[in-house]
C-alpha positions as a printed Julia matrix, in Angstrom:
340×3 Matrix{Float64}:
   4.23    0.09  -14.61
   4.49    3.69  -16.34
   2.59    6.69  -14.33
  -0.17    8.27  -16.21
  -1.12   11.78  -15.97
  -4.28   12.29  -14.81
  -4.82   14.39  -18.16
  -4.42   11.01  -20.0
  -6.33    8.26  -17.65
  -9.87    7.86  -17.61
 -11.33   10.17  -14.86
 -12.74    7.56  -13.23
  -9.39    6.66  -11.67
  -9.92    9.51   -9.79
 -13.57    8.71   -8.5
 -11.72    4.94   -7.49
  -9.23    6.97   -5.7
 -11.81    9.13   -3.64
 -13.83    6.25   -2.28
 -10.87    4.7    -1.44
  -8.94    7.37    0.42
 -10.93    6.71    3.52
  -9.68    3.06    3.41
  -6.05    4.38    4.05
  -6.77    7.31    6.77
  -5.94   10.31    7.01
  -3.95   11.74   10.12
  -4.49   15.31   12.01
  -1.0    16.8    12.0
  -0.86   17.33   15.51
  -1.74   14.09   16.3
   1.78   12.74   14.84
   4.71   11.78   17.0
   6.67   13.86   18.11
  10.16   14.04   16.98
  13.77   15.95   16.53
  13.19   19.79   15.62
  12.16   19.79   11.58
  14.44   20.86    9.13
  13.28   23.57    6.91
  13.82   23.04    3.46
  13.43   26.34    0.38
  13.98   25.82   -2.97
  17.2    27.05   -3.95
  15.85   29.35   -6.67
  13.63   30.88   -4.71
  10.48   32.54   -6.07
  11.56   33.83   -9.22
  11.2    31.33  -11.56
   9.02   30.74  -14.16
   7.32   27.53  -13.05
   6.99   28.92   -9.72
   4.95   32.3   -11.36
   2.96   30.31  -13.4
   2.28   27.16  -11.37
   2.78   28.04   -7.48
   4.44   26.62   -4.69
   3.68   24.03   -2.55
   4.25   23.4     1.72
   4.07   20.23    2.94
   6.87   17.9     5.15
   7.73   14.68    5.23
   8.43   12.17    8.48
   9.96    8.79    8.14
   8.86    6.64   11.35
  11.73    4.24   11.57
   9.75    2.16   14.28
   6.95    1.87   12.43
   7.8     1.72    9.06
   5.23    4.09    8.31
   6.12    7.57    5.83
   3.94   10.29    7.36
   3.18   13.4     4.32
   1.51   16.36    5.71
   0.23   18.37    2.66
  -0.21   22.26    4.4
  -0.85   24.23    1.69
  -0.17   25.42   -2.01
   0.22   29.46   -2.96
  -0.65   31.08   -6.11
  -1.57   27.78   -8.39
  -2.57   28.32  -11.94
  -5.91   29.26  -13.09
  -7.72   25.97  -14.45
 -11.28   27.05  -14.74
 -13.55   29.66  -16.36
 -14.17   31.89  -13.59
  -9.81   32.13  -12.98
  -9.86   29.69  -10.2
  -9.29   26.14   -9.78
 -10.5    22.99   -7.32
  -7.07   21.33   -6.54
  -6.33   18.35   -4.86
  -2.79   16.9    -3.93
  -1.9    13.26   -5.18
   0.68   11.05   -3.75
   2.76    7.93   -5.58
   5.84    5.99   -4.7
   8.23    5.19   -7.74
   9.34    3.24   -9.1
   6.42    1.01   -9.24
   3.52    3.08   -9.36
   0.12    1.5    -9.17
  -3.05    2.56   -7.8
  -2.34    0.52   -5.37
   0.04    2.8    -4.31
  -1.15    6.09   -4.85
  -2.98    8.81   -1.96
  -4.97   11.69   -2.31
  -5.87   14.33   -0.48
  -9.78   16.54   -0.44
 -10.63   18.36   -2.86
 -10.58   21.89   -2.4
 -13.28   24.13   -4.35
 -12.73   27.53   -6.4
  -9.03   28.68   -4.99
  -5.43   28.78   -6.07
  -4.42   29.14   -2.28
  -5.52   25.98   -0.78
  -4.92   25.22    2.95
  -5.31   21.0     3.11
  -3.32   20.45    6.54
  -3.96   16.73    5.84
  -1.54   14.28    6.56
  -1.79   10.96    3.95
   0.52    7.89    5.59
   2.16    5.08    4.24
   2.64    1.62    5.74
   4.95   -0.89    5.33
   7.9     1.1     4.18
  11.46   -0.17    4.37
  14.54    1.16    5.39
  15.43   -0.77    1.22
  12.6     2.11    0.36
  14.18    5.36    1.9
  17.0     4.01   -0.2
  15.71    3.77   -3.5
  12.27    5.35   -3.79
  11.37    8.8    -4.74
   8.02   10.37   -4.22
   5.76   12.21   -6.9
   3.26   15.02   -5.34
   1.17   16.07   -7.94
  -1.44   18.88   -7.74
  -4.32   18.74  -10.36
  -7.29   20.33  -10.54
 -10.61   18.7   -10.46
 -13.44   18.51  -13.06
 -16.36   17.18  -13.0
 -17.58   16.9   -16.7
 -13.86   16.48  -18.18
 -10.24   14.89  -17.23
  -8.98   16.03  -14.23
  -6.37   18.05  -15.25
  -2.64   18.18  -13.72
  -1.27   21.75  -12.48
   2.44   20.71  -11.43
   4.12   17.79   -9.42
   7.55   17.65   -7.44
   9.61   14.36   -6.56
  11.31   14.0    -3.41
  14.27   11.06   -3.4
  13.0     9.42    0.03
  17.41    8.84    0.64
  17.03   12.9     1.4
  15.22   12.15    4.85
  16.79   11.15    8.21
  15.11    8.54    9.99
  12.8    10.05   12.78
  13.05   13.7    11.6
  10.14   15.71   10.17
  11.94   17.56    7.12
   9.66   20.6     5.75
   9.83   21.52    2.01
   8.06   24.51    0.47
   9.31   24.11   -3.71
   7.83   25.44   -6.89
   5.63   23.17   -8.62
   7.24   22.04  -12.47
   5.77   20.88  -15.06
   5.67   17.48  -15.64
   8.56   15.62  -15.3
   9.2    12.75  -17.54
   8.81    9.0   -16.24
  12.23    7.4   -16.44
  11.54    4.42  -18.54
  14.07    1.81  -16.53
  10.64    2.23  -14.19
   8.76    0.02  -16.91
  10.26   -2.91  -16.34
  10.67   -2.92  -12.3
   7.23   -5.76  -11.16
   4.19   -3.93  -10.84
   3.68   -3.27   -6.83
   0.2    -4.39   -5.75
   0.58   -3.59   -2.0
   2.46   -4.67    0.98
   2.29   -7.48    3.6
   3.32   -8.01    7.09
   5.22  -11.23    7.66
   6.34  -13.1    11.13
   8.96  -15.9    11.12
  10.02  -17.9    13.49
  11.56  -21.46   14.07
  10.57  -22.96   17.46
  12.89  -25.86   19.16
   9.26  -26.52   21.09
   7.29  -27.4    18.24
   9.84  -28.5    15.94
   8.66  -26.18   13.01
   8.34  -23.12   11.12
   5.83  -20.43   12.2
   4.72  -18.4     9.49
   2.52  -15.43   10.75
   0.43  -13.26    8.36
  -0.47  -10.22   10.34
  -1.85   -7.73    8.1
  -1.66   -5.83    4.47
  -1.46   -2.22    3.54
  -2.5    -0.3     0.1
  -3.32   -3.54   -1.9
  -4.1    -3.19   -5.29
  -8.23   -2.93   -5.68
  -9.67   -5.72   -7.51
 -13.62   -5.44   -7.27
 -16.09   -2.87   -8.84
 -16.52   -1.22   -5.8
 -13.0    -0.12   -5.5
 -12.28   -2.17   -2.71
 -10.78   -6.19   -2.4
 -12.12   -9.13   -0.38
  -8.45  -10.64    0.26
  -6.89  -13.96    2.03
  -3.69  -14.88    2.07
  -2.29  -18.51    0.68
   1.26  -19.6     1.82
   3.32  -22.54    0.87
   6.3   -24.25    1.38
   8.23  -25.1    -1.44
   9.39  -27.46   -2.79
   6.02  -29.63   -2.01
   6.1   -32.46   -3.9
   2.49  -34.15   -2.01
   1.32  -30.05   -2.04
   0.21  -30.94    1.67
   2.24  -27.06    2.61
  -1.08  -25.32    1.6
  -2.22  -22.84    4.16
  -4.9   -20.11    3.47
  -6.24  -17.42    6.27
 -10.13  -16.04    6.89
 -11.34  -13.61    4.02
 -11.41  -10.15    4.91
 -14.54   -8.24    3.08
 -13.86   -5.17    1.52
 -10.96   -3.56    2.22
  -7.3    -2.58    1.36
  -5.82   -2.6     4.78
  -6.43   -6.52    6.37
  -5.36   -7.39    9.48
  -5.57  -11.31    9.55
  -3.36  -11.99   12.71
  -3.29  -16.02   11.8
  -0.22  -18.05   12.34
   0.69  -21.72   10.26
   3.02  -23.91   11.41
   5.21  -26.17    9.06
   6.83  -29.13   10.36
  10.26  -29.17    9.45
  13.99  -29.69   10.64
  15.87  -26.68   11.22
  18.41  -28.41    8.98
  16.02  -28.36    6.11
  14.71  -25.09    5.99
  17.81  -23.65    4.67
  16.61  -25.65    1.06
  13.27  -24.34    0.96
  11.03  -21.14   -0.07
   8.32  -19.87    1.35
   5.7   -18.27   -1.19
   3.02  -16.12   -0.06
   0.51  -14.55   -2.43
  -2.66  -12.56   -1.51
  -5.81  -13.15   -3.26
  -9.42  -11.78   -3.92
 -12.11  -14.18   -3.18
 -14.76  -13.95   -5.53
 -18.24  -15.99   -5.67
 -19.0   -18.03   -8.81
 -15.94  -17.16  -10.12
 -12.32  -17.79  -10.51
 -10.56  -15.58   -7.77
  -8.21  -12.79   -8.81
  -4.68  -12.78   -8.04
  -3.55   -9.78   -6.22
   0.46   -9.95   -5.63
   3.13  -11.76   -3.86
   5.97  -12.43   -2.34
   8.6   -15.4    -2.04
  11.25  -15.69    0.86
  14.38  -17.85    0.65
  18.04  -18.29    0.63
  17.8   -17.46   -3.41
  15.41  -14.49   -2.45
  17.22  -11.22   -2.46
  17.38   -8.1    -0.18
  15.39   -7.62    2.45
  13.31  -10.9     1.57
  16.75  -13.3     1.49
  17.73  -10.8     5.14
  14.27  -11.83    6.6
  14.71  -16.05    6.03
  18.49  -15.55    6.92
  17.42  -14.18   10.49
  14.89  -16.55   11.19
  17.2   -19.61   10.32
  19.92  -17.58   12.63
  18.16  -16.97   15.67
  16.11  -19.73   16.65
  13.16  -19.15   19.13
  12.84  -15.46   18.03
   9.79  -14.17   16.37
  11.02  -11.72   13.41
   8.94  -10.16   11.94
   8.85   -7.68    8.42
   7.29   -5.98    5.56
   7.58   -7.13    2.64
   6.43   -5.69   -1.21
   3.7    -7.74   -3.17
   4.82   -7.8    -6.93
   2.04   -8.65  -10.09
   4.77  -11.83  -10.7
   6.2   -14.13   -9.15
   8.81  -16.09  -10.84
   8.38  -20.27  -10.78
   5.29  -20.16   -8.71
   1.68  -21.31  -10.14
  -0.65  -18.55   -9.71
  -4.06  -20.18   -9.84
  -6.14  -20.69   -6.8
């Protein structure tokens, strides 16, 4: 799905965005783990250039927790921004998105700051659910724009960061001259639309005879409601399912982005047969009194690829041993029936 700048999309985007940032926390930088010495990180042309005299700079680092699979990105501060408004100044804010694949579902924000061009944010925005298959081919956008109430917000300058350029565990600090904006590279329109991420245990058990399927939690799914916010369950089935007796669906989770369901399913099955099935998963929004909206999924299997076709391989390879990964949600799914 093709970013928009925030000069073209409706400004209520925006307003979405700020009751939402709550929803994905925000993280005192001291509070962080603490890891190898950071590396410090100029940009090569130093101060001179034009962008960086007519747009600023901007200080923020970046921490990949391997562990946890979570991207950690402190925004300090920005120096010498451009003018937006009337009175010389401008209210900036700092906004994060992963591409390719951008989505509101995956985009932070920071606060807004009122009436300076040397904001001081020290706010640290975090993603979940990031893969080692991410550091390896995603690159981060950090755009600054500048507020407005009674028009578009309006963008200053952005940077992109290629998330290969961090070592795992490492807190890399960058302090770069904003550019203008940069343009989207159109191979990015036809990746799947992300709508979130999911947290998915596997494991066979000899005891039971079966496949245990747990759905432990989501991160940054796509909003579906009014309110900004989702009422999600998760469906999963086994495929193929002939009788459709594989349907298993968890608790709804009101309002919220981030659910942590903690249910597990099992599926009895031969280990022998596994190796010829799929497992969908898709995440929905309940609604009442109407159909419910289809949020994003994912389908794991020996014709799944990367980390998805990695994550079934294991479990069929280690019986008895809980495995457990996150996964992306895509807008499609190919073959599967997305109707509740």
């Amino acid at each position: 799905m093709p970013s928009v700048s925030p000069a073209e999309a409706p400004r209520d985007e925006d307003e979405d965005v700020d009751q939402l940032f709550g929803a994905y926390g925000t993280t005192p930088a001291e509070q962080l783990p603490k890891y190898q010495a950071p590396e410090e990180v100029v940009d090569p042309e130093g101060y001179e250039s034009d962008d960086c005299t007519t747009l600023g700079t901007l200080d923020f680092s970046l921490l990949y927790d391997q562990e946890n699979n979570a991207l950690h990105c402190t925004i300090n501060k920005a120096k010498g921004l451009k003018p937006m408004d009337h009175n010389g100044l401008a209210d900036p804010y700092v906004k994060l998105h992963l591409l390719p694949g951008a989505s509101k579902a995956n985009k932070l924000r920071t606060k807004t700051l009122r009436n300076t061009l040397n904001p001081t944010w020290n706010e640290t925005l975090t993603y979940y659910g990031i893969t080692d298959e991410d550091m390896i081919r995603k690159t981060l956008r950090i755009s600054v724009c500048d507020e407005d109430k009674f028009r578009h917000n309006e963008f200053i300058g952005e940077t992109r960061i290629p998330l290969k350029k961090l070592k795992p565990n490492q807190t890399k600090n960058f302090n770069i001259c904003l550019e203008k904006q940069l343009p989207i590279d159109k191979t990015e329109d036809k990746s799947l639309e992300e709508r979130g991420r999911i947290l998915i245990s596997l494991k066979y058990s000899s005891q039971k005879q079966g496949l245990l399927v747990g759905i432990i939690r989501c991160a940054h799914l796509a909003a579906m409601d009014a309110n900004g916010y989702s009422d999600p369950y998760v469906k999963t089935y086994l495929k193929p399912d002939e009788d459709k007796k594989s349907k298993h669906k968890t608790a709804v989770k009101k309002k919220t982005l981030n659910p942590e369901f903690n249910e597990e399913f099992c599926y009895e099955i031969k280990h022998g047969d596994l190796a010829k099935k799929t497992l969908e998963v898709t995440v929905w929004d309940y609604d009442i009194g109407k159909s419910n909206d289809f949020i994003g999924g994912v389908v794991l299997g020996i014709n799944a690829k990367g980390e998805r076709l990695k994550h079934w391989f294991d479990c069929l390879k280690n019986k008895d041993k809980k495995i457990e990964r996150w996964h992306t949600l895509t807008n499609e799914l190919p073959g599967a029936v997305l109707s509740d």
